[in-house]
N, C-alpha and C positions, 0 to 999 in steps of 0.2 A: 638642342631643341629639335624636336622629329615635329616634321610634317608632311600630312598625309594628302597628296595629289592623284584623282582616280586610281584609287584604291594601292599607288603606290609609294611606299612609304621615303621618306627624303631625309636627309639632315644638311640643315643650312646652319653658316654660322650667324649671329647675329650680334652687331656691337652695337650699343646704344653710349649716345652721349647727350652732355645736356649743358645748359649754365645754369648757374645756382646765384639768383641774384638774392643780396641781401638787406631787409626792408629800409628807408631811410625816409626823413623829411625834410621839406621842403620850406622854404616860407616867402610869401608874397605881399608887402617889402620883404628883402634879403635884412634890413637894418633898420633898424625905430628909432626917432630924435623926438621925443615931446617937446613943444615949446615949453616955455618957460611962464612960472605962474604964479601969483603973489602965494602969500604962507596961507596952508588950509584949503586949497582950492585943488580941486582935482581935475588934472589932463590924462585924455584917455586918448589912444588910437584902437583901429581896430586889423588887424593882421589875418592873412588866412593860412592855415597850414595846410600843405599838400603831400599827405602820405602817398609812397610809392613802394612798390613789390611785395604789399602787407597780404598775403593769403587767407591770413584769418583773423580774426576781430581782435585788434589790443586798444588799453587805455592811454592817453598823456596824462605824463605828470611833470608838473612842473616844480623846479627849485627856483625861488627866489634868492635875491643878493642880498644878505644884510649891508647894512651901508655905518658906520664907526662915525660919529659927527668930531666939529674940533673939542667939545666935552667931554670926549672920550667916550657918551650915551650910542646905544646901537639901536638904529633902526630900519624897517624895513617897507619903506614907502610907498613899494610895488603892490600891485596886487593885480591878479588873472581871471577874467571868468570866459568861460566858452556856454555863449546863449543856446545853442542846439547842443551843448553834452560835447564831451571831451572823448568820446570814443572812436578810435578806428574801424569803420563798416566798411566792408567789401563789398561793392553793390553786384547786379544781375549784371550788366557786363563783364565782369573781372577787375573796374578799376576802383581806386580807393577815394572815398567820397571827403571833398575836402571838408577843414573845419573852421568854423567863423571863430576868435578867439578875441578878446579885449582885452590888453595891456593897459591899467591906469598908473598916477605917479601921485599924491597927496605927502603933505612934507608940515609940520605946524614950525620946524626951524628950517631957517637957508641952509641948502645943500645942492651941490652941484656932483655930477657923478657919470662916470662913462662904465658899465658893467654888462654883466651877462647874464643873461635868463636862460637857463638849462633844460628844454626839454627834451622828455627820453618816455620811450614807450613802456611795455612791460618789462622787455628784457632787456632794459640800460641800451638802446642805441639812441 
């Protein structure tokens, strides 16, 4: 790199370093229990995701658990909405605007179940 100081020309070396974070989320509860509810009744919480080091705007998506009953029938009791949109926004500050998300559980057989709910942005983290 030349650089030029009253009119006389210089060469400085110049090292640049950096960290390279990479984006992840958050959740507040870390762990969900819905109580427990007679058949056909639905329990919901409500959870907030908090994306961190996202630079630029991605979506969640979420995988549900199918759940195997003792009939051998598979079902998937779960279900997700996020009331403001499921997107990742980077606000005017730099940081990433959390999301309000609803977890409900509806079941029309007994079923008990300890599982995971997989969220991952665009690019699989």
């Amino acid at each position: 790199v030349s650089v030029c100081l009253d009119d006389n020309p210089s060469h400085y070396k110049i090292t640049l370093s950096g960290i390279m974070k990479s984006p992840k989320i958050n959740f507040d509860p870390p762990f969900l229990m819905l109580m427990p509810v007679p058949l056909d009744v639905k329990t919901e919480r409500a959870i907030n995701i908090i994306p961190q080091d996202y630079l630029r705007s991605s979506r969640i998506q979420v995988e549900l658990p199918e759940l195997e009953l003792d009939d051998g029938d598979k079902i998937c009791p779960f279900s997700v909405r996020f009331p403001e949109g499921q997107d990742i926004i980077l606000s005017s500050n730099g940081t990433n605007m959390k999301l309000n998300c609803h977890i409900s559980f509806r079941s029309s057989k007994p079923i008990s179940s300890l599982g995971t709910i997989f969220f991952t942005d665009e690019e699989e983290n």
